[in-house]
N, C-alpha and C positions, 0 to 999 in steps of 0.2 A: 714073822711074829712081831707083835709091837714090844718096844726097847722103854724101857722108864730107866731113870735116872737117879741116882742116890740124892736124899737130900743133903745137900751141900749150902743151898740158898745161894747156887751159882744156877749160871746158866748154859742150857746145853750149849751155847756154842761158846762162852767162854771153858769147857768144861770138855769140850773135845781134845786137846792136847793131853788131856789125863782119862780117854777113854775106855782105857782095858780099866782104870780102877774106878771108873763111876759106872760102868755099863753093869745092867743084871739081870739073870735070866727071865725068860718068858712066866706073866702070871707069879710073880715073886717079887717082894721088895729087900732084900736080901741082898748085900755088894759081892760081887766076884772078890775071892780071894785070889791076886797073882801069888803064884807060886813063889815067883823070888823075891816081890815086894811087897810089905805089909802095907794094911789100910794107910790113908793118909786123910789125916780128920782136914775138915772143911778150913781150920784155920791156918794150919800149913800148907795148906792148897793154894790159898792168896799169898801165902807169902814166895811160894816158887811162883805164882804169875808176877806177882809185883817185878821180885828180882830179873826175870827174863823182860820184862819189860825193861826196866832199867839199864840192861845189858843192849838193848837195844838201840835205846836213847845213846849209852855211851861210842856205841859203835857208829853210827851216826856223825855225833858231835866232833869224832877224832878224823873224822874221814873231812870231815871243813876244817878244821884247823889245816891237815895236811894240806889239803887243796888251796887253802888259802896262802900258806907257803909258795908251795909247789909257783901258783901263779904270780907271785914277790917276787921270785930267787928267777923267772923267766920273766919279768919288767913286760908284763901283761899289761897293755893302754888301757885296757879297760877297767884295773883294780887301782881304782885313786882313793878308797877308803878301806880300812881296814879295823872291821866291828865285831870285836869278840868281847859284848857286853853281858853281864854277867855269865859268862862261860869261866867254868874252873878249870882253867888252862894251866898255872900254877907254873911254878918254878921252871920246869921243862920245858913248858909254851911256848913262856915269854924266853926263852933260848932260841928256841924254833923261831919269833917271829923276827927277832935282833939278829939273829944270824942273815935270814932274807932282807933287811932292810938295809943293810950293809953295802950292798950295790944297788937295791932298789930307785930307780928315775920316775916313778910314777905314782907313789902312794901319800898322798897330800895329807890325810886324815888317818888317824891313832885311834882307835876307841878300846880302850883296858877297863874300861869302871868294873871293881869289883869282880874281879878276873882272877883276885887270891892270889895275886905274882907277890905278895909282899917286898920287905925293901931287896931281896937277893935278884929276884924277879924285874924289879926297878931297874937295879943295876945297872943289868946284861941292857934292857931295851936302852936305858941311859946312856951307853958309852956307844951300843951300834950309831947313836942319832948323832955323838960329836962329829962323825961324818959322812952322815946323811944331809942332803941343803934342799932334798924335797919334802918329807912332811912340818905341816906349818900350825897344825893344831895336835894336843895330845889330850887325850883324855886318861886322868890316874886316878879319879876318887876312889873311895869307898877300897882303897887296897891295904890297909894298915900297913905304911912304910915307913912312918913314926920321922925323929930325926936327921936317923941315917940316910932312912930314902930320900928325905928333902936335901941335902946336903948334896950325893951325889947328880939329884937333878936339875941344880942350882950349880952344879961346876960343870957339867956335862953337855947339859939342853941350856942353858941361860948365859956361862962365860966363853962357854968353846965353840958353840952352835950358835950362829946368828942370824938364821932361817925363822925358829919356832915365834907364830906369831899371839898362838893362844896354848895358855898353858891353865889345865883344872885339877885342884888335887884336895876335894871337899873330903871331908871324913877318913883325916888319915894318921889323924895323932899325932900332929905336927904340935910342938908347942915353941916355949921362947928360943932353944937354941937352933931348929932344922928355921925358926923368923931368920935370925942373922944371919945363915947359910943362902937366903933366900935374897937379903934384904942387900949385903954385899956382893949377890953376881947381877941385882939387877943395877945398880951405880955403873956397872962398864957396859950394859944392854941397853942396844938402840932399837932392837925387832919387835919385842914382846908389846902385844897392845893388849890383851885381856889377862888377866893373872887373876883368878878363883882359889881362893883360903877358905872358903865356909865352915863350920859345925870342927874347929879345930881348938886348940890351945893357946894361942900367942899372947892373950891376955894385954895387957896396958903397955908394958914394957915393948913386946914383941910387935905391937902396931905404932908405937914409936919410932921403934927402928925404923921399919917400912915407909913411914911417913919421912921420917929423913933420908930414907935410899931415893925418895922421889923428888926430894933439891936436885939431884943431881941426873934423874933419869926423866927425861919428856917425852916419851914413846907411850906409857902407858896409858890407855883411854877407860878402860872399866875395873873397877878394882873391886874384886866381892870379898869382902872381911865380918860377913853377918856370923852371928853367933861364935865366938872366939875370947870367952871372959873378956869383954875390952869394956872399961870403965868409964869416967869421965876422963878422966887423965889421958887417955887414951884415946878417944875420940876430941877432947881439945886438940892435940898434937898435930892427929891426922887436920883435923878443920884449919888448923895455923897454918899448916905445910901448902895444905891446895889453893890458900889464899896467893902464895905464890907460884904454884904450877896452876895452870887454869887450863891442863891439858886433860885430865882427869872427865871424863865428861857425865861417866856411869861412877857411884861409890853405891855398895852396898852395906853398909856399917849398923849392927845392933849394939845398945848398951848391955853387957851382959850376956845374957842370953834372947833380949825378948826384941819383938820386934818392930823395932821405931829406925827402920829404911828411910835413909836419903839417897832419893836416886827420882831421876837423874840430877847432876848436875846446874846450875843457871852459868 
């Protein structure tokens, strides 16, 4: 006999997983009533596909985290990067990834942007890197670690670790005080040659600092400070200080917020 289908404004084969309750008898548009489950109208219908969907996805995503572990913690030659970009790995993750890089000899490259580890999350991968001497770039944006988090990855990855060569931590809530945490471990750093502050806080004061941490540090070749409330005060400083480092080769520097980049260097 031919089968018709309840109208749901699904379709039958999204509609197959809930077929005892959209099938209906022959010559009838009428829904089968199951016995032990009432109707379920078409809009809680998507809402259990969505979530099985979702559950999917998550089952998935934890299964590469694990694996990407698993292959850390066994110095796998072939995993020299490690990209869990926007994946909500979170507190626990970033546990799980710090814990493998801890002996890790093979993974060059960090990718964390917006990975939701906040500064607790920071932390943990912070202190595994004081002695790690293989990865050489890290990637932290977009993870709200605010002061705290810049503070310990400014004593961590910059005074203890003299490996990391590029450090990025755009949109993180950093303002004047996680500057000076930043601006005092780079004075004793010889490694770091790209250092990325974008879309932060540090304002006039805070790239002052910076700019005087760089009397004393000739490592750094690019230095991205766009959008960071920096004033003219603020941007003279910086322009004074490079006249004496001429190591500088990349600046990124907005007034304010807008964008009047000098870059690169002459």
């Amino acid at each position: 006999p031919n089968i018709y289908f309840h109208q749901t404004g699904l379709s039958s084969k999204i509609c197959a997983p809930f077929i005892n309750l959209c099938l209906i008898p022959y010559r009838t548009k009428e829904p089968l009533k199951h016995p032990k489950v009432s109707h379920i109208s078409p809009t809680k219908m998507r809402g259990l596909l969505r979530r099985k969907s979702s559950r999917r996805f998550q089952i998935a995503f934890e299964s590469q985290l694990q694996k990407t572990v698993r292959r850390a913690q066994e110095n796998d030659p072939t995993l020299t990067e490690i990209n869990l970009t926007n994946k909500n790995i979170g507190v626990a993750g970033a546990a799980s990834i710090a814990e493998a890089l801890k002996d890790n000899e093979t993974v060059t490259s960090l990718h964390l942007t917006n990975s939701r580890i906040g500064s607790d999350g920071v932390a943990l991968i912070a202190k595994a890197l004081e002695t790690n001497y293989t990865v050489t770039r890290l990637y932290l944006d977009e993870n709200d670690i605010g002061d705290s988090g810049a503070a310990v990855i400014a004593f961590h990855t910059l005074e203890m670790n003299h490996t990391l060569t590029e450090l990025y931590l755009r949109k993180n809530g950093i303002s004047l005080d996680g500057a000076k945490r930043i601006a005092d471990a780079l004075k004793a750093n010889n490694s770091l040659r790209t250092l990325h502050l974008p879309a932060n806080d540090i304002g006039d004061e805070g790239a002052s600092i910076i700019a005087d941490a760089l009397k004393a540090n000739k490592a750094i070749k690019s230095l991205n400070l766009w959008a960071n409330n920096i004033g003219t005060e603020g941007m003279d400083r910086i322009n004074e200080v490079l006249k004496e480092n001429n190591q500088v080769k990349v600046l990124f520097l907005s007034k304010r917020n807008l964008f009047e980049d000098i870059a690169p260097l002459d």
